[in-house]
N, C-alpha and C positions, 0 to 999 in steps of 0.2 A: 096518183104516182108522183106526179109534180109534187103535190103539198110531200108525200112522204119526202122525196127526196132532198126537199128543201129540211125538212125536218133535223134528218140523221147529218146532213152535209156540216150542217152548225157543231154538231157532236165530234164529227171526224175530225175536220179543221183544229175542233178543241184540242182533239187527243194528239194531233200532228204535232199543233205544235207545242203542247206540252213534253211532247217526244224529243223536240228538236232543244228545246231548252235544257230538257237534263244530259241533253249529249253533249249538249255545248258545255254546261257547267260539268261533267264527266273529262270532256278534253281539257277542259281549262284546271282544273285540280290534276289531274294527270300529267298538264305542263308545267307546275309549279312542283311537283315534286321532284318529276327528272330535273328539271332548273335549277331550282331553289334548296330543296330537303334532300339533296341525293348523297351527298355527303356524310348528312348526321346522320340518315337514314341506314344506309352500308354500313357506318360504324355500331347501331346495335343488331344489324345482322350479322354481322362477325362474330358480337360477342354473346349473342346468343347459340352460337357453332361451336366456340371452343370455350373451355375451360383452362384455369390456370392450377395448379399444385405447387405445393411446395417440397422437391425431393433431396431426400442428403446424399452425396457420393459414399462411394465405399472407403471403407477404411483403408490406408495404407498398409504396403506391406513391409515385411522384415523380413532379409536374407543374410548371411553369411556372406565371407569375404570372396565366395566361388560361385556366389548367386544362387545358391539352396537356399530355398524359403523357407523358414520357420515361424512364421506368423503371416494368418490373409483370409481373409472373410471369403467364403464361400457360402452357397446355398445347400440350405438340410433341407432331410423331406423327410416328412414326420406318412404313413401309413396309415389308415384306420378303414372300417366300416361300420355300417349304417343295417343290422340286422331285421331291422322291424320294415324295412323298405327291402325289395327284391334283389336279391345278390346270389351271385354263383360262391356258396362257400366253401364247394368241395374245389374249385378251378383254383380258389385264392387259396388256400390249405395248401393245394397241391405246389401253389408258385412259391410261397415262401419257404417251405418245405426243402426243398430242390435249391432255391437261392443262398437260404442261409443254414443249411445242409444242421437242419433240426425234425425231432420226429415229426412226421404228420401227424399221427394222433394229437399232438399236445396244440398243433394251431386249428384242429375240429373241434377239439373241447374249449377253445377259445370260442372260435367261432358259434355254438351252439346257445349262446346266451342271447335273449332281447333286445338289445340295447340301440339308444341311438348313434353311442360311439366306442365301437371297441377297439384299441389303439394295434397296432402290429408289429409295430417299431417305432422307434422316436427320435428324431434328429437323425439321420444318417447321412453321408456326405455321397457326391453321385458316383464313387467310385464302390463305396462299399452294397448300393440299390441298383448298380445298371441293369442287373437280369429284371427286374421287377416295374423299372420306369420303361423297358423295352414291349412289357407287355401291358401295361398300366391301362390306354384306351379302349383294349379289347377283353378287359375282364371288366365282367360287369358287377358292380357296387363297389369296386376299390376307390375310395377317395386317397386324396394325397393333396398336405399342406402344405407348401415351400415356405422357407424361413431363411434367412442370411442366417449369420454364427460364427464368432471367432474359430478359427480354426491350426493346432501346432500340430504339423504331421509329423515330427521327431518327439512328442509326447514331453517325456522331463528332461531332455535334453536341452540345456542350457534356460533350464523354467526361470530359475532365479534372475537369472540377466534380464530375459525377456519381458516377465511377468505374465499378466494376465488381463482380462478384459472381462467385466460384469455384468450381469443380466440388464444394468441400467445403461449398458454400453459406454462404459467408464472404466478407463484403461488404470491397472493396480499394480505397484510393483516394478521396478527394472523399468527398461525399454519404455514399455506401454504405459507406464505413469508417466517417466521427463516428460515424453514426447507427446502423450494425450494429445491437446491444440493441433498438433503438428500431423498426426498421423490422423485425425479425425475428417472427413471428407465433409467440403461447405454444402451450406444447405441452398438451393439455388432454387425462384420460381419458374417452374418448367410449363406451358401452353399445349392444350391436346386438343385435337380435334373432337369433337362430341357429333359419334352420328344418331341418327334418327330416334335409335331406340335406346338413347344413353352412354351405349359404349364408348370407351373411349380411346382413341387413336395415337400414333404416334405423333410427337411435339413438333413443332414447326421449328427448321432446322437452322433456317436462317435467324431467326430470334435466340431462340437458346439452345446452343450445340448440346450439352449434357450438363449431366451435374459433377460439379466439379470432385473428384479423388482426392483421399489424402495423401499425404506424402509418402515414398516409397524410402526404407532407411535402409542403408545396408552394412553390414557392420564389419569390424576386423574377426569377427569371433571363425575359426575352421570348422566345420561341423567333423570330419573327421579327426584330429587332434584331440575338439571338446568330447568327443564319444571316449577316446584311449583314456583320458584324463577321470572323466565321471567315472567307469567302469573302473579302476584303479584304486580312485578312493573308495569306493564300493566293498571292493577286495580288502583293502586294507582298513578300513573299519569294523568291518567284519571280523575282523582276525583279530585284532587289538581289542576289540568289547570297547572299543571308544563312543562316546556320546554323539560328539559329529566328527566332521572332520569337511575340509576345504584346500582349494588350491587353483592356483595362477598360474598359467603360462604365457611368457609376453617373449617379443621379439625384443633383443638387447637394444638393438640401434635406431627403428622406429619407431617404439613404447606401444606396436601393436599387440592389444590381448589377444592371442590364438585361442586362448581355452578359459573358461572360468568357472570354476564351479564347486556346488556345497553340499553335503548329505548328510543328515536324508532331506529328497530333494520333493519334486509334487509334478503331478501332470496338470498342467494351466486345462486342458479339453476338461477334465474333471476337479477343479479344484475345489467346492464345496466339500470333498473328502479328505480332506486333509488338514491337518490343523494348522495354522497361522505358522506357528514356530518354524515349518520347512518352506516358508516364501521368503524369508530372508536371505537376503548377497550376505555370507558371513564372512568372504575375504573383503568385505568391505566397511559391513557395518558392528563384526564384530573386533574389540582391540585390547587386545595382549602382553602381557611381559613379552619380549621377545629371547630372552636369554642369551646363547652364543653366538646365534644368529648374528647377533648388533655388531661382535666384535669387528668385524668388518669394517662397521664405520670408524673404532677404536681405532683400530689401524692404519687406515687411512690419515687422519687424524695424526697419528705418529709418526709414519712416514713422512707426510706433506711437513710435518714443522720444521723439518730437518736438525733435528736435534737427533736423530737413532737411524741405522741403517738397517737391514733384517737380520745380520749377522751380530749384534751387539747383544750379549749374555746379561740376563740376571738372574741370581739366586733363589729358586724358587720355595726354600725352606722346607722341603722333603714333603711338601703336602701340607703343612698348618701352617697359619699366620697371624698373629695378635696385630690387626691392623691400627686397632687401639684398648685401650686398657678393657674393653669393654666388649670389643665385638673378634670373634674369632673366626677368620673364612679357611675355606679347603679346596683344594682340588678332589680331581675323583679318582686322581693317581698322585700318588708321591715322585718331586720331582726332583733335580738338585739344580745346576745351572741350566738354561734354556738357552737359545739366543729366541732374538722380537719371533722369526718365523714360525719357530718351534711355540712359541708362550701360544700360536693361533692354533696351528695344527696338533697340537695335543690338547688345545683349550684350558691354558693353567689361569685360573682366575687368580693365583697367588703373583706368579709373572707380570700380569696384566694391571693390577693394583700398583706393583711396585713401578712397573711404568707411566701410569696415569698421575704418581705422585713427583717422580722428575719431571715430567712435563706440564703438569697445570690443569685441571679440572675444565679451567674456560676453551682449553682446543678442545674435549670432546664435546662441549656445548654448542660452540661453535660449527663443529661439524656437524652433528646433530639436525641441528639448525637447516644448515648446508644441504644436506640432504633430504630437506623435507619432509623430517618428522615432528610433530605437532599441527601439521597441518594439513587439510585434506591434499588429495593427490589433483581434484577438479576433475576426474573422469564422471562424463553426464548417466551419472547412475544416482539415484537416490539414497538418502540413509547413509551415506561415506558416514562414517567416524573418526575425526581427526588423530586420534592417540592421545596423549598425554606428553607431553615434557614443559616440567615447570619452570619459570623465567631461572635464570642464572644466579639470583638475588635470593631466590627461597631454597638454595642449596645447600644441603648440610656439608661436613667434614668427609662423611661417609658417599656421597654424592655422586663425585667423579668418579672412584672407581666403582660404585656400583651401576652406574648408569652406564659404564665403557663395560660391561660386563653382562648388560641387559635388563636392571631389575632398576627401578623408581624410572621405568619406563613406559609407555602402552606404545602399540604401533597395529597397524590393520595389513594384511598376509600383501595385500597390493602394493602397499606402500615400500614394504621389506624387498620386493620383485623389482621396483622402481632401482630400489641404490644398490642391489645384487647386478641390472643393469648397467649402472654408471661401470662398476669394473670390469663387466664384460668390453663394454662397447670402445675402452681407452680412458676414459675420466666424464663422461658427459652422461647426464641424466638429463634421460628424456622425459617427454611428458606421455602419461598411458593416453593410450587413443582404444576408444571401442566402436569409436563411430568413423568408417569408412566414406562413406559418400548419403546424402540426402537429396532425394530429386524430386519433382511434383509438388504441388498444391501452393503455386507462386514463392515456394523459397529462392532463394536467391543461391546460387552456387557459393562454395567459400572454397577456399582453399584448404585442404585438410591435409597439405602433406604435413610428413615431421615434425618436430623441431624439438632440440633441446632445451630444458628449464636455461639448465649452467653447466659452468665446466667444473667438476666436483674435486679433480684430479690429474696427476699431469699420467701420460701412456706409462710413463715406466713404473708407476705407482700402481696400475690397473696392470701393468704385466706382471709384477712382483705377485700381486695378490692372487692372481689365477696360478701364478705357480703353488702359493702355499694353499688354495681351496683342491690343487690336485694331489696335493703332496698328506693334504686332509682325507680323500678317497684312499690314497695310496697307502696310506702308513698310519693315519690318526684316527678320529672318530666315525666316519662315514666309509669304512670296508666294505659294508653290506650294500652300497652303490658301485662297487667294481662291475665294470662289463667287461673281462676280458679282450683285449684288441682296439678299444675304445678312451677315449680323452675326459674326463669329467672329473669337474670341480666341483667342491660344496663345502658348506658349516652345516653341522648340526647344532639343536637347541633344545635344552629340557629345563623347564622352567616350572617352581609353583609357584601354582594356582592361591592367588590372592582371594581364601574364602572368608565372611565373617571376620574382616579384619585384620586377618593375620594370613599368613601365609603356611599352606595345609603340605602337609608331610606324605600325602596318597595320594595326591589329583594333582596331576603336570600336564603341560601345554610341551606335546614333542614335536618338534617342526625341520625343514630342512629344508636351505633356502641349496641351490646347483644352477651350476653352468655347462651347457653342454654345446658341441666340444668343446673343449678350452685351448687349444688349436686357433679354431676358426669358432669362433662361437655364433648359435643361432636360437640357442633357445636358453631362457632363464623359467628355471621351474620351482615354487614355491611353495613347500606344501607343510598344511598344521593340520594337527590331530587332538581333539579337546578331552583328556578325560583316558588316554588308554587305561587296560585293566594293570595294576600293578605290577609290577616286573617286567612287562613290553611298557614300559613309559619311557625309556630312553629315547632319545631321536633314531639312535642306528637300529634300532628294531622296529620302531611304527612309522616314522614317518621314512626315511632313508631307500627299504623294503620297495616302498609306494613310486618314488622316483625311480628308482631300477624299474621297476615292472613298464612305467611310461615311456624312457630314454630305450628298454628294449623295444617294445611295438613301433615306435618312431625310424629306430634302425631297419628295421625290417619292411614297414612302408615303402624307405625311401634308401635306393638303390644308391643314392650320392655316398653315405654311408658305409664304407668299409674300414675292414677292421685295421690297424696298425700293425705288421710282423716285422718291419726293421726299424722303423722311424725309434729312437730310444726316447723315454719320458726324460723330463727337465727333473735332475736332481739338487736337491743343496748340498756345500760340503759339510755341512753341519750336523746334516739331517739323521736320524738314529736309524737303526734296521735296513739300512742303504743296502742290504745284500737280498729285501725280502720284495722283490718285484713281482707285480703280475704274470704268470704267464698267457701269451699272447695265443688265441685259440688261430685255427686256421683260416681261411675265406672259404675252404671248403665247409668247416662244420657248420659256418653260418650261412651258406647255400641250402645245406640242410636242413635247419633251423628253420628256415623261410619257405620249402617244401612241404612242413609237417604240419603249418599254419593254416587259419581262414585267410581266404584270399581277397582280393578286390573286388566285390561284385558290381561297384557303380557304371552305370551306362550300357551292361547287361540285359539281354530278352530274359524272360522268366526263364525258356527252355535251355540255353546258355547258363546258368545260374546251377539249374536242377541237375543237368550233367556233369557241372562241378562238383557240385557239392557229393553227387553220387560217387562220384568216384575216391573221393576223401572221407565219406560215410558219415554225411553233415546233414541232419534233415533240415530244409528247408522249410519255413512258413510264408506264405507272399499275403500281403495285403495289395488288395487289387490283382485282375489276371489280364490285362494288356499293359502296355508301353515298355517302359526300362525301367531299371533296380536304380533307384535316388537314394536311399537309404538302409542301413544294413544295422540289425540291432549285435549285432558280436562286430568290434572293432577289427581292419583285416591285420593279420600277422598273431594274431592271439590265437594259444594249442588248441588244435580241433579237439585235443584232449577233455580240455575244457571247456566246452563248447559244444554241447549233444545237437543242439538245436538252432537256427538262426532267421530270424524274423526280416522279411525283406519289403520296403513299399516300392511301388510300380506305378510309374505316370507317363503320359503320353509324351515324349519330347515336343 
């Protein structure tokens, strides 16, 4: 017993303290870590926990000068399933069915195929899928993809300004070209938690709040306004058989564009369908003879030298004029004496010659100049085309009075809007503004009020003019612009077409730049027409037409708007037909007029909407079925006449 235990006591002792040594060297590497490596040690368990990414912000948006959105990335959800794995395909038949109010049969006979992906829908925005994403967890095999996706809920409603945004996410066209850099959101590295089995958590917030947003643009453009405007040209290209047609509306005294637009125009949501030629701004980037139009600046021009006052007569040689041995011009009426006002308001290019040759060639270059033609306008639109007007030095004999007349000129429909301005406003051209305010993605605030280029003219030069652009409505070439009980000035322009070289005898540029009212003015409206069909090529029948149809929905909008029954028009004593005055319609008829109209549905419930419309026997279409009416595809104040039908969108305030 002894010996054993003498034996095994050697062995134990061994193991003791073999025990005691690896505890020791255990506690002692245990205290060098807490001590010493606890440090490093924490730092790769953190980053063994989280992960970093790198995420881009959203794009910025684009709204209107009333804060309507018309550009903003949103999430799509694309639909599909997976037939060869277990799916209820009668439940999902039946949901889409029901949803997107299409037969059953035809989503069974989808569904009846193999496959591993059969699509359902594609892209859809969560307004036009909520029935479907509502039941989405509890139908079994429905997959669904989410995708961002530029997104215009006014469709071609000011496309051209706007433009568009590419599958490479590269912003084309208008708006979203300048601005690309600017509207594109930075790309920032974001940190997530990574649990156990991979997923991944949200970012640690004290490191990196979010990813930084593009900028938010907002512009002067009225979405209501550009709707009257688009649908107009629409109408009156239409009717003319014109190729395109375009047109401006800017506030006289701010240089804000209200409206801007060109047809045929493109839906950006679809634009692979459409060919290139309708993504072009053509009040900007295309440029024209402007014809009558110009005389304005003519005038101007005459007055300011003071060399002629409006009342000073020349002979206008019954309609023909041997200007020189070689070239012979006309009027479109035989005239005899004129005085300056009259040479405007009946448009005598015989008048106007003989004027530009007592005064001097170099004041309409000069003025020209002055008002900034040949040069871009600098509105941040892409593609501007400056015009045409050649240095002072490469001008012929023929020069002056043709260029005070319209023709050895180009000019782009903004530009024209700009110095139709100046005489609205008293003598001061402004500079066009499209861009309202820019906020987000560390721009820096500017200043974006106002401001005049120059002062172009003195006020009594700018009053004189609005009397002869009304006395031009009243009596001269723009009749077919009369609104009864209403104030409005204007020039018309018919001008050819510089084809092959020479200038074509069938294809004219008819335009018509107004001021409305001429009163109190607030809007300058400029509209061309490229190509009417022969015999509507005048300005008083294609383009003229087109301003009426606008100046009336604009009255009828807006209640400031009433008609004149005693106030009398500003006559001259000069003036011919002095006895052939408008008659002045009543405030009643046009209470009337505005009763038999579509009405205002914006910030309407759908059911609010549908009882209007019931009761004026307007069918209603709603995109989306909660929130309020943002958008109304028939402009308000236009005949429910004309107007069977009207498309409305709905979003949640």
């Amino acid at each position: 017993m002894t010996r054993l235990y003498s034996f095994y006591q050697l062995r134990v002792r061994f193991i003791s303290a073999l025990f005691f040594i690896c505890s020791i060297a255990i506690l002692g590497k245990m205290l060098y870590v807490q001590s010493f490596q606890a440090a490093d040690l924490r730092e790769i368990t953190l980053n063994a926990g989280f992960t970093e990414r790198s995420v881009k912000g959203s794009r910025g948006n684009i709204s209107d000068r009333n804060g309507q959105i018309l550009a903003e990335t949103i999430k799509t959800y694309t639909f599909w399933v997976n037939t060869q794995k277990e799916a209820d395909v009668n439940a999902i038949a039946t949901l889409f069915s029901e949803a997107f109010n299409q037969p059953l049969d035809s989503y069974q006979k989808l569904l009846s195929k193999r496959k591993r992906y059969i699509p359902l829908t594609k892209a859809l925005n969560r307004t036009q899928c909520l029935p479907v994403l509502e039941k989405l967890k509890e139908t079994k095999g429905l997959q669904c993809d989410v995708s961002t996706s530029r997104y215009y809920p006014f469709q071609n409603l000011a496309s051209q300004v706007i433009g568009y945004v590419d599958r490479d996410h590269k912003g084309q066209f208008g708006i979203e070209r300048r601005f690309d850099p600017l509207l594109n959101g930075k790309t920032s590295n974001l940190k997530y938690n990574r649990s156990a089995n991979g997923t991944l958590r949200k970012a640690i917030i004290d490191q990196h709040p979010t990813a930084e947003n593009g900028a938010d643009i907002q512009l002067t453009i009225d979405v209501n306004i550009q709707s009257i405007l688009l649908d107009a040209l629409k109408r009156g290209m239409k009717k003319s058989g014109a190729l395109t047609a375009n047109g401006v509306i800017i506030n006289p005294f701010t240089g804000d564009i209200l409206a801007m637009a060109s047809v045929p125009d493109f839906d950006p949501n679809t634009y692979e369908k459409y060919d290139v030629s309708t993504f072009a701004n053509r009040t900007i980037s295309d440029s024209y003879e402007p014809g009558s139009t110009f005389k304005l600046i003519s005038l101007t021009a005459a007055l300011e030298s003071g060399m002629f006052t409006a009342e000073d007569q020349f002979f206008c040689e019954n309609g023909e004029y041997q200007i020189i041995s070689s070239k012979i011009i006309h009027d479109h009426e035989p005239h005899g004496d004129l005085s300056l006002s009259d040479i405007f308001i009946y448009s005598s290019n015989i008048g106007l010659a003989k004027m530009v040759d007592q005064m001097g060639a170099q004041h309409i270059y000069d003025y020209a100049r002055k008002f900034g033609f040949g040069i871009r306008t600098g509105v941040p639109l892409p593609s501007e085309a400056p015009g045409v007007l050649r240095e002072f030095n490469e001008w012929t004999r023929l020069s002056g009075p043709f260029v005070s007349m319209g023709q050895e000129i180009s000019i782009n429909t903004l530009q024209l809007a700009v110095a139709y301005s100046a005489a609205a406003n008293g003598g001061y051209l402004p500079t066009a503004r499209i861009i309202k305010n820019i906020s987000g993605n560390g721009f820096e605030e500017r200043d974006y009020s106002p401001r005049p280029v120059r002062k172009v003219m003195t006020r009594e030069t700018s009053e004189s003019l609005l009397a002869m652009m009304e006395e031009v409505v009243n009596h001269g070439t723009a009749d077919k612009a009369r609104i009864p009980g209403f104030r409005i000035g204007g020039k018309t322009g018919t001008a050819e077409k510089f084809v092959n070289g020479s200038y074509s005898s069938r294809e004219f540029i008819s335009s018509f730049a107004a001021v409305f009212p001429t009163d109190n003015p607030k809007y300058v409206c400029v509209i061309n027409v490229d190509s009417p069909r022969y015999g509507l090529h005048w300005g008083n029948e294609t383009a003229v037409p087109i301003v009426k149809d606008i100046f009336e929905r604009l009255i009828i909008n807006n209640k400031e708007f009433v008609p004149v029954e005693s106030k009398p028009m500003p006559q001259f004593a000069h003036t011919k037909n002095i006895d052939k005055l408008v008659p002045l319609l009543s405030t009643v008829n046009i209470i009337q007029k505005r009763e038999n109209t579509v009405p205002n549905f914006l910030g309407k419930t759908l059911k609010q909407t549908i009882q209007e419309a019931k009761d004026l026997g307007l069918l209603i279409n709603p995109v989306g079925t909660s929130g309020r009416v943002v958008w109304q595809s028939v402009s308000p104040g236009e005949l429910v006449d004309n107007a069977p039908a009207c498309t409305i969108k709905l979003e949640s305030m």
